[in-house]
DRENBAKOL-83824 format. One line per 2 residues: number of its first residue (from 1); their letters; for each residue y negated, x negated, z of N, C-alpha, C. Coordinates in steps of 0.1 Angstrom, whole numbers, plus 5000, padded with zeros to 4 digits. Layout:
<sites>
NUM) A) Y/X/Z/Y/X/Z/Y/X/Z | ... $
</sites>
This chain:
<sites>
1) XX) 0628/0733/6247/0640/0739/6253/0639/0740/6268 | 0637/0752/6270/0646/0756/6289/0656/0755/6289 $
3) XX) 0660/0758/6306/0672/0762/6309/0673/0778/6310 | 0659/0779/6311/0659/0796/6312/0663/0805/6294 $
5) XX) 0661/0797/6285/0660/0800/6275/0679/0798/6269 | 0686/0790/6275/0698/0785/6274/0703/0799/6282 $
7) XX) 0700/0798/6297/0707/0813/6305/0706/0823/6294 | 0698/0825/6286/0691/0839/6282/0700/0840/6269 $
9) XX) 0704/0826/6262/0709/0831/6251/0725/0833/6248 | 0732/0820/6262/0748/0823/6266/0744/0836/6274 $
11) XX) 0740/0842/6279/0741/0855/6287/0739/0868/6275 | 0733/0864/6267/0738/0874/6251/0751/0873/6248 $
13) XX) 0751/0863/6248/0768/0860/6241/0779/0864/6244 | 0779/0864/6264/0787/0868/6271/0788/0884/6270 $
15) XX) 0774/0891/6263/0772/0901/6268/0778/0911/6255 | 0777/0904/6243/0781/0909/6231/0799/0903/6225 $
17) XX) 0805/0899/6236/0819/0892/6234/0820/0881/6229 | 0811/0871/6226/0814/0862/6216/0820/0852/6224 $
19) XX) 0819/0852/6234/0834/0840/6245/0846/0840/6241 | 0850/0853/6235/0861/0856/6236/0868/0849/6224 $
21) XX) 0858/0841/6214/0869/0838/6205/0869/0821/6208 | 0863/0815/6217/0862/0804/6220/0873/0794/6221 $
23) XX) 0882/0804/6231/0892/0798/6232/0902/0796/6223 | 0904/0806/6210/0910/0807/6199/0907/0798/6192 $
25) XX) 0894/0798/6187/0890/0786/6173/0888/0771/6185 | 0886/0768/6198/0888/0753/6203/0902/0749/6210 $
27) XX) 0908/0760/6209/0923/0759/6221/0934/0746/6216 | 0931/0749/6204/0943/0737/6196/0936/0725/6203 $
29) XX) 0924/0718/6200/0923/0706/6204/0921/0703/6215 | 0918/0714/6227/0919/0710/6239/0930/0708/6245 $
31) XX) 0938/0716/6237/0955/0714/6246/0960/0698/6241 | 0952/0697/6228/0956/0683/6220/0957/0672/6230 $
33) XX) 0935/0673/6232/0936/0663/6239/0936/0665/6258 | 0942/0673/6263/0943/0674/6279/0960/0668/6283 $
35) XX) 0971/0673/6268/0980/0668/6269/0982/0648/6268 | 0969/0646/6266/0969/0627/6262/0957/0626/6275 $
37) XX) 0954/0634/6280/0945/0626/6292/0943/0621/6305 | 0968/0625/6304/0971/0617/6319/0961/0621/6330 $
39) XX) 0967/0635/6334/0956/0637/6344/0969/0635/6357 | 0965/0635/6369/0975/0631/6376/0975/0643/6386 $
41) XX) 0985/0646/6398/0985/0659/6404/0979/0657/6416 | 0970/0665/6415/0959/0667/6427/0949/0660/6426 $
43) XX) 0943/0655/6412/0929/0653/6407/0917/0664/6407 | 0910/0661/6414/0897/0675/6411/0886/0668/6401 $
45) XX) 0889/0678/6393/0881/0680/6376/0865/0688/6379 | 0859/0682/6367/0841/0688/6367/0844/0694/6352 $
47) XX) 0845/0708/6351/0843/0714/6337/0825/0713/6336 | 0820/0702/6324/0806/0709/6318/0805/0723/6310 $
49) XX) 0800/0730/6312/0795/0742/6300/0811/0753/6302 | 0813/0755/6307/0823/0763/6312/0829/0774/6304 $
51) XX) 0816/0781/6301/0816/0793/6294/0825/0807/6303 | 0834/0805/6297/0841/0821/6300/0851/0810/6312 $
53) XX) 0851/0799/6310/0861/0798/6319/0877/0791/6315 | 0877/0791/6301/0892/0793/6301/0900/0779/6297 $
55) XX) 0886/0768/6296/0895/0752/6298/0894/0743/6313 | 0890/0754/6320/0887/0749/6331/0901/0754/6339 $
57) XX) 0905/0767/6334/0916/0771/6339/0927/0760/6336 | 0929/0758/6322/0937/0750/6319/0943/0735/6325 $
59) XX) 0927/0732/6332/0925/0718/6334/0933/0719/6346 | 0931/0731/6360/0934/0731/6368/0949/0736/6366 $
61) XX) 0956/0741/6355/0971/0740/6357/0980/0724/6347 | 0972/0719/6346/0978/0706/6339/0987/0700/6352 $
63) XX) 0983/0698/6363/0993/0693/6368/0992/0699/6383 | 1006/0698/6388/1005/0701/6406/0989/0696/6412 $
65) XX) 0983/0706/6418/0973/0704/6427/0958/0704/6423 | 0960/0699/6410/0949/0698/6406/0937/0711/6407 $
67) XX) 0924/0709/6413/0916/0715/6416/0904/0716/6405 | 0900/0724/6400/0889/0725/6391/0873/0732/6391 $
69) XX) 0862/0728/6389/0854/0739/6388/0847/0736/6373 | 0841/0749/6372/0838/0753/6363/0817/0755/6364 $
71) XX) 0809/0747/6356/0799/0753/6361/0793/0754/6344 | 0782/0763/6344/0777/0771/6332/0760/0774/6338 $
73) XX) 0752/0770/6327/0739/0774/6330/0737/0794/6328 | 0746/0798/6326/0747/0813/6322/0756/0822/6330 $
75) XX) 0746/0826/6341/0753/0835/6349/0761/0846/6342 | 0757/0854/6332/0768/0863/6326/0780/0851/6323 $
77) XX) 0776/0841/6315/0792/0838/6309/0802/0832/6329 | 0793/0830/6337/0800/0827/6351/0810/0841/6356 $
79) XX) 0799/0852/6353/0808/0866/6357/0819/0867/6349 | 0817/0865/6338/0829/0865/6327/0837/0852/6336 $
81) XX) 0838/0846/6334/0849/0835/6345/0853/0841/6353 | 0846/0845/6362/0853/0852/6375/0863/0862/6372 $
83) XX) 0856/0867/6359/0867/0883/6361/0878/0881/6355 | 0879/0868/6345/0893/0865/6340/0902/0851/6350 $
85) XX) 0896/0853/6364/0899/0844/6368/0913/0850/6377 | 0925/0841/6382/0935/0846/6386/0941/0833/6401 $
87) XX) 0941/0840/6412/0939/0837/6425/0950/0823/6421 | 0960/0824/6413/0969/0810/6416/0965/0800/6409 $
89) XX) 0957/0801/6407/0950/0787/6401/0935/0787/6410 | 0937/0770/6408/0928/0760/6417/0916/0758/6407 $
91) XX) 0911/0771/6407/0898/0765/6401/0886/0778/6404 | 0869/0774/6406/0862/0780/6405/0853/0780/6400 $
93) XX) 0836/0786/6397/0829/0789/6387/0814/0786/6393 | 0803/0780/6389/0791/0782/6394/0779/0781/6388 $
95) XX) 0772/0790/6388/0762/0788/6380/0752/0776/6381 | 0751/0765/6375/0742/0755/6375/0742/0744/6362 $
97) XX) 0728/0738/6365/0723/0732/6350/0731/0719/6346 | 0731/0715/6340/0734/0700/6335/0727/0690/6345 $
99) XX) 0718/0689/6345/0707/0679/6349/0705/0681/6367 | 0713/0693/6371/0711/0694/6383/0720/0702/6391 $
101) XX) 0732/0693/6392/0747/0692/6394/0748/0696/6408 | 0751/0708/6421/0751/0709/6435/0762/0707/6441 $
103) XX) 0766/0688/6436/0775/0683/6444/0773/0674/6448 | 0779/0668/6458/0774/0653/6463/0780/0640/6454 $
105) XX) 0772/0632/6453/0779/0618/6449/0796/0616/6451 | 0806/0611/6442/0812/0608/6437/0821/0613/6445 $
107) XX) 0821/0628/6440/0834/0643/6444/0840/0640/6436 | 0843/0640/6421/0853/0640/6417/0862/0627/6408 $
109) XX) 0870/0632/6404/0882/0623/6402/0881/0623/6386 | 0875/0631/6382/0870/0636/6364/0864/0642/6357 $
111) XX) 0862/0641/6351/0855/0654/6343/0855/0655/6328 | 0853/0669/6325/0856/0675/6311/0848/0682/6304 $
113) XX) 0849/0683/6288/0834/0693/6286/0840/0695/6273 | 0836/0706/6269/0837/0711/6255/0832/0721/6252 $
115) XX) 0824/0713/6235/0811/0719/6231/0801/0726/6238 | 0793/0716/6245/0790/0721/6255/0774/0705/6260 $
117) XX) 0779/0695/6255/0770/0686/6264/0756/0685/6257 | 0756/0686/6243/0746/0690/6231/0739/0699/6233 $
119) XX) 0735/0710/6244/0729/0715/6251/0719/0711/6256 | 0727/0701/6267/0714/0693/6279/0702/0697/6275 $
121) XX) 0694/0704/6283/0680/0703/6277/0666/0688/6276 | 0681/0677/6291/0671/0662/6289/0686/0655/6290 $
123) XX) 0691/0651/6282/0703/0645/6285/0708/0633/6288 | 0690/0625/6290/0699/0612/6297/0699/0619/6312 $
125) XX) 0693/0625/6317/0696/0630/6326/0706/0639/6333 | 0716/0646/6321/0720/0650/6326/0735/0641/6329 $
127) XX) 0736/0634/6318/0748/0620/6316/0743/0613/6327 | 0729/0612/6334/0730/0605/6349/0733/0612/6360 $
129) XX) 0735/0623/6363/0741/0633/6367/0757/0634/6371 | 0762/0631/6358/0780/0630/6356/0779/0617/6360 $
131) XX) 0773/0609/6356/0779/0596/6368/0777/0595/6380 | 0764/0607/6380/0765/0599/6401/0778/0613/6403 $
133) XX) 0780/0621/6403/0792/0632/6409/0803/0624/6404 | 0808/0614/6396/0820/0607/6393/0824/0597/6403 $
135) XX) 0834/0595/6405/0838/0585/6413/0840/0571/6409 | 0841/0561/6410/0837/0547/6403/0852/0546/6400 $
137) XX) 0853/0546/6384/0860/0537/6378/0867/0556/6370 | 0864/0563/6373/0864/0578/6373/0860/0581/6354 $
139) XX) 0871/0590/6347/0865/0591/6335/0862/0608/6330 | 0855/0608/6318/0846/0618/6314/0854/0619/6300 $
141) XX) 0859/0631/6298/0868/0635/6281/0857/0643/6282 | 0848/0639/6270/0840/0650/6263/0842/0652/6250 $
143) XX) 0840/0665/6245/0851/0672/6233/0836/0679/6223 | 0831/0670/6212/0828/0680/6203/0824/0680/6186 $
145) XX) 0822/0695/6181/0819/0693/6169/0809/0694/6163 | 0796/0693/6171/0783/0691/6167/0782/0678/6171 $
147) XX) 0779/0666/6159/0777/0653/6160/0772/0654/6145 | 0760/0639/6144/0756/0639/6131/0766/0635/6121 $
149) XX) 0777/0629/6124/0790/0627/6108/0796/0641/6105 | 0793/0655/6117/0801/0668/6113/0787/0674/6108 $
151) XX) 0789/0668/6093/0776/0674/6084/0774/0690/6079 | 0785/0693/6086/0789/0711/6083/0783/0722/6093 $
153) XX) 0784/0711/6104/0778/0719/6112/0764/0720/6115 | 0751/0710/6110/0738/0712/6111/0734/0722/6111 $
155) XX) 0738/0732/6108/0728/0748/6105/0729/0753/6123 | 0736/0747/6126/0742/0757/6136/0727/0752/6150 $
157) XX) 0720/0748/6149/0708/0749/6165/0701/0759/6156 | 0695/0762/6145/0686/0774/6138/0696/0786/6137 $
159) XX) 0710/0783/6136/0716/0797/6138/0714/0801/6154 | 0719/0796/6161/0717/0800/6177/0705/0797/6185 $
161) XX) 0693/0793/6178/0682/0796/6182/0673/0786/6193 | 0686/0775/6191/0681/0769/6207/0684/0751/6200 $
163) XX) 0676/0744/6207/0680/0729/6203/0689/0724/6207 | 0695/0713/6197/0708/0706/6202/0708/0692/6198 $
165) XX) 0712/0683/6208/0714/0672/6202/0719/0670/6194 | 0719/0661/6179/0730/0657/6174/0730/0640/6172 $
167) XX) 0735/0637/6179/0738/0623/6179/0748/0619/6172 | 0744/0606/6164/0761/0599/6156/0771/0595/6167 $
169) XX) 0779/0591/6160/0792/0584/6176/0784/0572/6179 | 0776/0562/6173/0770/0550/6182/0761/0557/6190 $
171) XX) 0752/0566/6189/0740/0571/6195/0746/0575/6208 | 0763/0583/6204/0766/0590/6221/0772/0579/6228 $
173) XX) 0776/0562/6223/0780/0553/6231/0766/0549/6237 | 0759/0548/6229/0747/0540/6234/0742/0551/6248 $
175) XX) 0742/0565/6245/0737/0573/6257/0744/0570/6265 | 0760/0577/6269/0766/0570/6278/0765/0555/6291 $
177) XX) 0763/0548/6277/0760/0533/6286/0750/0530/6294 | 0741/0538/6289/0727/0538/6295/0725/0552/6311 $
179) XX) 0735/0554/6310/0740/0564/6320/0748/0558/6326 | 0752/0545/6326/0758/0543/6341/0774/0541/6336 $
181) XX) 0777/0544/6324/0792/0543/6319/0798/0533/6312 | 0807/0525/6315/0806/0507/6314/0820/0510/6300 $
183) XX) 0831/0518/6298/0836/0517/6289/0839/0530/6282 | 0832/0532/6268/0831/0540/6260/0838/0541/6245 $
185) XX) 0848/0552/6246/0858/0550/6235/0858/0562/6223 | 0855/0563/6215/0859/0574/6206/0867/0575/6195 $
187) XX) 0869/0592/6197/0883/0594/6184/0885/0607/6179 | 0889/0606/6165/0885/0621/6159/0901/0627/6159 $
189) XX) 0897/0643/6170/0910/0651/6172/0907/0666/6161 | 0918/0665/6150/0916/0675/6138/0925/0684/6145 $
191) XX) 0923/0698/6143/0930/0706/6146/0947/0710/6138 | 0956/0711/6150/0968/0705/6142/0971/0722/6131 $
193) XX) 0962/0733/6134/0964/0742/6125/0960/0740/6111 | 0948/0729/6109/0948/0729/6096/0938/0740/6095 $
195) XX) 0930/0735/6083/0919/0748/6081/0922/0762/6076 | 0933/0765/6072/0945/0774/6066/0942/0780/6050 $
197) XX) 0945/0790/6050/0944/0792/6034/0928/0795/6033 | 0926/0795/6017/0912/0793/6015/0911/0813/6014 $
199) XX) 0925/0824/6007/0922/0832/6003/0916/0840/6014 | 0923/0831/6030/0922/0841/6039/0910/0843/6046 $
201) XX) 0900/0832/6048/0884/0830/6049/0877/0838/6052 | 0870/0842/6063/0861/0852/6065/0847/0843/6066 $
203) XX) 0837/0846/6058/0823/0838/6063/0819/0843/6076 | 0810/0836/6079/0805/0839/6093/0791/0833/6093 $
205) XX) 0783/0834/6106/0776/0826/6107/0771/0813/6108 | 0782/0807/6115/0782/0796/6110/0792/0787/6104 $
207) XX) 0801/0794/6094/0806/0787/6083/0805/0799/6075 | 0795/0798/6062/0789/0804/6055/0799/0805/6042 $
209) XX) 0811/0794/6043/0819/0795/6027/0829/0785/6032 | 0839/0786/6022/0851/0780/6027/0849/0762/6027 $
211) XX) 0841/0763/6019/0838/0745/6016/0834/0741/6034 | 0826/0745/6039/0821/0742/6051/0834/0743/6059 $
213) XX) 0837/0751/6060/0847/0754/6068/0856/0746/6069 | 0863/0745/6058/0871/0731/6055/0866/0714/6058 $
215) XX) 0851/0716/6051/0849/0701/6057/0851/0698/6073 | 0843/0709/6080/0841/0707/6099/0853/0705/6102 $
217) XX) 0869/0712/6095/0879/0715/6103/0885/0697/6099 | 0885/0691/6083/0886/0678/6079/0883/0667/6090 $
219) XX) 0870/0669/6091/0863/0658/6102/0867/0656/6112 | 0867/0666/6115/0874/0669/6131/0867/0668/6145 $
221) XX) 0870/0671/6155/0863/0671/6167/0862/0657/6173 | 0853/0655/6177/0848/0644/6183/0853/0639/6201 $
223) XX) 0862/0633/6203/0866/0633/6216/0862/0619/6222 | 0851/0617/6230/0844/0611/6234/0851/0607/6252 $
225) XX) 0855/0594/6249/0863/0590/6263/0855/0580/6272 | 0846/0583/6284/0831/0573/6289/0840/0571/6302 $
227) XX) 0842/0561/6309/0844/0556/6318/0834/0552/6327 | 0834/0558/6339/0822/0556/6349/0821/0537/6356 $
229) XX) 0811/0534/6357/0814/0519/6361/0819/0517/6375 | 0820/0504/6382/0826/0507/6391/0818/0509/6402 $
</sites>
């Protein structure tokens, strides 16, 4: 796995619309969990994996002041941020990798990520990364549903063509800690829509039949809470 190979295949993505439904099928549990993450007013946030842009916006309207950026290894999906970006919000967009973050030691106050860190192309590296840009005692909500207990989702690195981690929930405590993060918590956020009716079901790529579909939506998202040490 590159990172050039990562740019190459989110820059398809951006390029054929498929951003656009991201925020539809992940929006429920981000609002879930950003509304439980006590952010405070005038915290500046680290969006991992950005994409289009549009939880980064969110993060930066959660409370007075709060400042956000957004970074993406895929310059299209970065263009895509910019163009749905809107001057009254405190947030911006930059293209850069996981593993090689262009900020200084412990800028921010937080950070956030969804579906998105299963990427990293070397990930203890890049989880050493989010701790030196964190500030000591500084925490990390990471959000997802490629993990080895969401047994629904394995097809999905041969659908999209690219490798992905899949770690159990001890594997991403154990990464974490070994990155510098001294208290590590997890908890499964199901989407409060419910997987909906079975008649209404469209297969897709990657949920092939309603059984899958229903298990991934069952399980639920993985919300991973790493506290930086001090």
């Amino acid at each position: 796995m590159t990172h050039e190979l990562l740019a190459k295949t989110f820059d398809s993505w951006a390029h054929q619309g498929r951003h656009s439904g991201m925020e539809l099928e992940h929006g429920d549990v981000v609002r879930q969990v950003l509304a439980r993450m006590d952010a405070k007013p005038g915290e500046s946030f680290l969006d991992l994996g950005c994409g289009s842009g549009w939880a980064t916006r969110l993060l930066a309207q959660a409370k007075p002041g709060i400042s956000a950026i957004g970074i993406d290894v895929s310059p299209a999906m970065i263009a895509q941020a910019e163009s749905e970006h809107r001057l009254t919000i405190r947030a911006r967009y930059e293209v850069a990798p996981f593993e090689r973050l262009p900020f200084p030691e412990r800028k921010f106050d937080r950070a956030f990520s969804m579906e998105a860190l299963y990427y990293a192309v070397d990930l203890s590296k890049a989880l050493g990364e989010l701790a030196r840009v964190l500030k000591p005692n500084a925490r990390a909500d990471v959000v997802l549903d490629y993990f080895a207990e969401n047994s629904g989702t394995a097809v999905w690195p041969k659908i999209c063509g690219v490798n992905m981690h899949c770690l159990s929930q001890d594997q991403w405590t154990s990464a974490f800690q070994a990155a510098g993060f001294a208290a590590v918590e997890m908890e499964r956020v199901r989407d409060s829509r419910g997987p909906g009716n079975a008649a209404d079901f469209k297969p897709s790529e990657c949920y092939a039949d309603w059984a899958t579909w229903k298990a991934v939506k069952d399980t639920g998202s993985l919300w991973i809470r790493a506290q930086r040490a001090p």
